[in-house]
N, C-alpha and C positions, 0 to 999 in steps of 0.2 A: 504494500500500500504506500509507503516511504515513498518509494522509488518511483513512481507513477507522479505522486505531487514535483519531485523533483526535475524529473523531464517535462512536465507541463512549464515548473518557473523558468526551464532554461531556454525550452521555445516561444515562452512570453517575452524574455528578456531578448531572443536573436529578433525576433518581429519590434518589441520596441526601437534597438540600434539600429537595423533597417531602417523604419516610420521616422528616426531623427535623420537618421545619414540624409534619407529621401528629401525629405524638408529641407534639411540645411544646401542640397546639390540643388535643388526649387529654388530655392532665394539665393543663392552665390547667379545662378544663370539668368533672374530677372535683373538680378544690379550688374549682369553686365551686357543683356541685351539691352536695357533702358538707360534711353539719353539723359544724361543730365545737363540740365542749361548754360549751367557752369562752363560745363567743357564747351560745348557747343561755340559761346561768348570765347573763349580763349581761342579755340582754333578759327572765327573767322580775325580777330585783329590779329592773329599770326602770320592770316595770309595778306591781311592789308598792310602789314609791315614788312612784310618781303615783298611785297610789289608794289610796298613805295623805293625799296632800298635796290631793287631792278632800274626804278623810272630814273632814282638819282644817279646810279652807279651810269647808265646809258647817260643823261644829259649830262654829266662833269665828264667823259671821254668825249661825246660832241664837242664841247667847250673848250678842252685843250686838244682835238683835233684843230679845229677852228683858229686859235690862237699861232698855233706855229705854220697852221697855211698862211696866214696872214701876214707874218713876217719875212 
């Protein structure tokens, strides 16, 4: 009789760590399929700072192209 309640607790308890593992692999794969604003807001001034840092890097080699044709 012992023995019977004892394998019941121990397949209560693998089915509990399963039902947590499940859950917690549930909620790690929603935070990282789900955008957050945060980053969103970071990655577009990342791209506007690189393509302003294009536009300048382009208009100051025009600028001293310009200058030594000139001379």
């Amino acid at each position: 009789m012992m023995r019977n309640l004892n394998s019941s607790n121990i397949n209560s308890n693998s089915n509990n760590r399963k039902k947590k593992w499940l859950r917690l692999g549930a909620v790690g794969l929603a935070l990282l399929l789900i955008p957050r604003r945060s980053s969103l807001k970071a990655d577009s001034k990342l791209a506007a700072n690189a393509e302003n840092e294009v536009n300048n890097k382009v208009a100051n080699k025009f600028t001293k192209e310009d200058e030594s044709a000139l001379k």
